[in-house]
C-alpha positions in Angstrom: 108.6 100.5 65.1 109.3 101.1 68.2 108.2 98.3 71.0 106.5 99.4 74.4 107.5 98.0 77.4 105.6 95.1 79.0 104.3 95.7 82.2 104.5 94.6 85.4 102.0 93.3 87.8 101.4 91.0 90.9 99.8 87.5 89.6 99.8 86.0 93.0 100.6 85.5 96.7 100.7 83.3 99.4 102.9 81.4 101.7 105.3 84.5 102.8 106.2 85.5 98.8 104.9 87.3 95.8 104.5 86.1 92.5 105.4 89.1 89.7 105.1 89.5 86.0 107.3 91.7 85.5 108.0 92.7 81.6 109.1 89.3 80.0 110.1 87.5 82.9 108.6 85.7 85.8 109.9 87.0 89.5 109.6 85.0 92.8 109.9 87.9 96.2 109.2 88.0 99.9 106.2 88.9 101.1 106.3 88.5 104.7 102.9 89.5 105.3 101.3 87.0 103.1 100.2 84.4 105.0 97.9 82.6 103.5 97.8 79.4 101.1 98.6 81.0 97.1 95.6 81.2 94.9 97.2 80.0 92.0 98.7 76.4 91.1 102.0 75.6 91.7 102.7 75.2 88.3 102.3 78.8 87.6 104.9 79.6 90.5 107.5 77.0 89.3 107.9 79.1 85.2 109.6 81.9 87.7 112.8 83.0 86.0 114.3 84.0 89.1 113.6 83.7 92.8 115.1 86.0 96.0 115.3 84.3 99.1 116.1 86.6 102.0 118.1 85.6 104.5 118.3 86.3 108.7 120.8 89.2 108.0 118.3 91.1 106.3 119.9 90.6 102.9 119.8 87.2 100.6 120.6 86.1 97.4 119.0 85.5 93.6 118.7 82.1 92.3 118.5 82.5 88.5 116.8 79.8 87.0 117.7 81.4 83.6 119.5 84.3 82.3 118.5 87.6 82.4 119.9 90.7 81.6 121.3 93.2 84.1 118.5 95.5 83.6 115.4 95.8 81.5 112.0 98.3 81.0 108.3 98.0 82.5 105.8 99.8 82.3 103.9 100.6 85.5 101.2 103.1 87.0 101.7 105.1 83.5 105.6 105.1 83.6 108.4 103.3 81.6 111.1 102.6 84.4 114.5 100.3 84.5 114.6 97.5 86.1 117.2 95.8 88.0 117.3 93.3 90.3 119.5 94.0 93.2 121.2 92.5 95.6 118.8 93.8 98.8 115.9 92.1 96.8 114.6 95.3 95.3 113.7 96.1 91.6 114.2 100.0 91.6 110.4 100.7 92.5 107.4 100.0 95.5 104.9 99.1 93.4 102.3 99.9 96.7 103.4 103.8 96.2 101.1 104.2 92.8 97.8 105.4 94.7 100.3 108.1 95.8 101.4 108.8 92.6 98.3 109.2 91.0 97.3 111.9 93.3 101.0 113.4 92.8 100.1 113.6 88.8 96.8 115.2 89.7 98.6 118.5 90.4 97.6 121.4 92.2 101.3 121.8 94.2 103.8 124.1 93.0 106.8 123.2 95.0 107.7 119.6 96.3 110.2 117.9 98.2 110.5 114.1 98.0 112.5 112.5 100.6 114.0 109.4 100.7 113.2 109.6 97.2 114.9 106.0 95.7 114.5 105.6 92.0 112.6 109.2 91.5 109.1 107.5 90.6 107.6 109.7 93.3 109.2 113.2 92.0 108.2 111.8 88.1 104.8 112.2 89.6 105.3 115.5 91.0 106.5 117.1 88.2 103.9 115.8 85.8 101.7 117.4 87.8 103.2 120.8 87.3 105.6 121.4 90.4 109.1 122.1 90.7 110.6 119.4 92.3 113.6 118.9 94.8 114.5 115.2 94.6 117.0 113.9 97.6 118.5 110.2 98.4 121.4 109.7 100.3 122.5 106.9 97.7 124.4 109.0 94.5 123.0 105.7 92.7 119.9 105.9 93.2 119.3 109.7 92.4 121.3 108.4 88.6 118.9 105.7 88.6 116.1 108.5 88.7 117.5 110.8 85.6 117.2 107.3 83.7 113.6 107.0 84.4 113.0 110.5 83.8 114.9 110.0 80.3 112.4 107.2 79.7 109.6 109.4 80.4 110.2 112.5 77.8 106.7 113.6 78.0 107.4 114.4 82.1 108.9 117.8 82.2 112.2 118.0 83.5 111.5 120.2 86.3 113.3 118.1 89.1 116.5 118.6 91.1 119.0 115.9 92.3 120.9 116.0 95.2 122.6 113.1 97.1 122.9 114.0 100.5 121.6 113.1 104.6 118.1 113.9 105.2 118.6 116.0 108.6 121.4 118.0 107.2 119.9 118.5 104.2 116.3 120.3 105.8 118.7 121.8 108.5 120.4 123.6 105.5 116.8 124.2 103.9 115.4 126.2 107.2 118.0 128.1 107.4 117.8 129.0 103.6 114.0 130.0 104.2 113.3 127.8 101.9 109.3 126.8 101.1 106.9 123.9 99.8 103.3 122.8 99.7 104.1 118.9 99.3 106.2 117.1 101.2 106.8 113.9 100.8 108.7 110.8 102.7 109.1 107.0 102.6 111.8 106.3 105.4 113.2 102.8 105.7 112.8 101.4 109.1 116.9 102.0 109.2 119.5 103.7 107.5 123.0 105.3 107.1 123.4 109.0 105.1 125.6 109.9 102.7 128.5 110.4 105.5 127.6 107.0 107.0 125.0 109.2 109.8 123.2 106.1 111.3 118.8 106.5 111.2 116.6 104.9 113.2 112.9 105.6 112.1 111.7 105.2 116.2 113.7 107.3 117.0 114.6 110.2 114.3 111.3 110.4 112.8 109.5 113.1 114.9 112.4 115.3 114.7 112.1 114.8 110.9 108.6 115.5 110.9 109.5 118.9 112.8 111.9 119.8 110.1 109.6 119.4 107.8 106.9 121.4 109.0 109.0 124.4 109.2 109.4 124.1 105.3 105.5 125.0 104.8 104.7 127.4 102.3 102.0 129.5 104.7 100.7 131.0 101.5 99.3 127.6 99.9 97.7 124.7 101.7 100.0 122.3 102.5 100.4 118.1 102.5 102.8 115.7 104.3 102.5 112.5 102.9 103.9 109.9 105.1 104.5 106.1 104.2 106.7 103.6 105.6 106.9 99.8 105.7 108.5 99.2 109.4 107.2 97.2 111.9 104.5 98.1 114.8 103.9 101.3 112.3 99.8 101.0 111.2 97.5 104.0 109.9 96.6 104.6 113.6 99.9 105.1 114.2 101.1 107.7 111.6 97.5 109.4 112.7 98.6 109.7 115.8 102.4 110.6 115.4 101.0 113.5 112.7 98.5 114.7 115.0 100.9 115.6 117.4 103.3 117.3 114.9 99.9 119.8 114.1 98.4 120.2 117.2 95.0 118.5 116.0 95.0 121.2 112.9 95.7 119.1 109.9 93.3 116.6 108.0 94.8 112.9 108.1 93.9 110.1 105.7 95.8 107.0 106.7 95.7 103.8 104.8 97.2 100.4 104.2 98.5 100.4 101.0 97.7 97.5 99.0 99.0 95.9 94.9 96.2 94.5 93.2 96.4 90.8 92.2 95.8 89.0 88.9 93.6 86.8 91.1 91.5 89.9 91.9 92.3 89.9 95.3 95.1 92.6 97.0 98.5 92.5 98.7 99.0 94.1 101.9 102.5 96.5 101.3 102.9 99.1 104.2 100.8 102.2 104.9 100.4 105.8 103.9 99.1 108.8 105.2 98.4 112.4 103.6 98.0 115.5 106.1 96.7 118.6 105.0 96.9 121.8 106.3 94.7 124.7 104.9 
């Protein structure tokens, strides 16, 4: 018989970390918003198999407490998906994104791009939801990391397309091609390098992005931006703003903080999203 994953969830937080269950084994992250005292005893913190420490580079290390293996499954927000810790302190997934998600799996889109789209959670969600769905990350990795988790997932139809490639060139290409979509949807890190090492600052290259992206709206079909990010001095009245221009005041904006529910009942503050719609 076959075994299903465990899953994964947040058991606690506090004191700049995060506290994770995630499968089988006990995980110790940053949280660097999570300032206050944990809810639960120290005791629970100290069974952690494994604990990341990030360091003033940006980057850190794992301290293994006992072996793991180099990757294993989870189940999550209705998908089985590989994990792997890695050496930026990531697991292959933002577990903050599944409110997204859910409203990806809803449907009602027939053609979606997903930028910056990391492990291919995001474009899982699309495509269960019916569209046809043009996956792109700069990282060749990352995109291979995606057609595992769709392999994972056989009842999500494989309607998705992979391409490793820079983000500007990439929709430069696309407007020129005439090419159209209803959803659009982006997670930029705060900074970044393309596939040809083209160096992006989220300050600075994210209106132009924005622009881009608007030009790829299908005017037969309403259309949705959805824009999340992580960076600093970015809230919800922020991406309300910065959207508002990029429509003229036309579009309908719903910006949030997004949040991971805790086992303690209480929620973890992870970035913010914002979905535009233009009828």
């Amino acid at each position: 018989m076959k075994t299903e994953p465990l899953p994964y969830k947040v058991l606690d937080s506090g004191n700049l970390r995060k506290l994770e269950q995630a499968g089988p084994y006990r995980l110790v992250r940053p949280a660097l918003n999570a300032f206050w005292e944990p809810s639960l005893p120290e005791e629970e913190w100290a069974e952690a198999d494994a604990v990341f420490t990030r360091d003033s580079s940006g980057s850190g290390r794992w301290e293994f407490r006992r072996s793991l293996p180099d990757f294993w499954l989870v189940r999550y927000a209705g998908f089985t998906l590989k994990l792997k810790p890695t050496g930026f302190g990531h697991l292959g997934f933002f577990a903050e994104q599944y409110r997204n998600w859910e409203r990806f799996k809803k449907g009602g889109f027939a053609s979606a791009l997903n930028l910056f789209g990391y492990s291919g959670v995001g474009s899982m969600a699309m495509a269960a939801g019916g569209a046809r769905v043009c996956h792109l990350d700069a990282a060749r990795g990352m995109n291979e990391w995606g057609q595992e988790n769709l392999r994972l997932n056989p009842e999500i139809p494989d309607r998705i397309r992979w391409i490793a490639d820079d983000v500007k060139k990439f929709l430069r290409r696309e407007v020129r091609r005439e090419s159209r979509y209803d959803l659009i949807a982006l997670d930029p890190p705060s900074f970044g390098r393309g596939s040809s090492g083209q160096v992006w600052k989220i300050e600075s290259d994210l209106p132009g992005l924005l622009e881009l992206c608007r030009e790829l709206r299908d005017p037969e079909r309403p259309f949705h931006l959805v824009l999340s990010c992580h960076s600093p001095g970015f809230s919800p009245a922020v991406l309300t703003r910065i959207l508002r221009e990029q429509t003229g005041g036309k579009a309908e904006i719903e910006a949030e903080e997004m949040t991971i529910p805790e086992s303690t009942g209480k929620f973890l503050p992870a970035g913010i999203s914002a979905w535009c719609t233009i009828s």
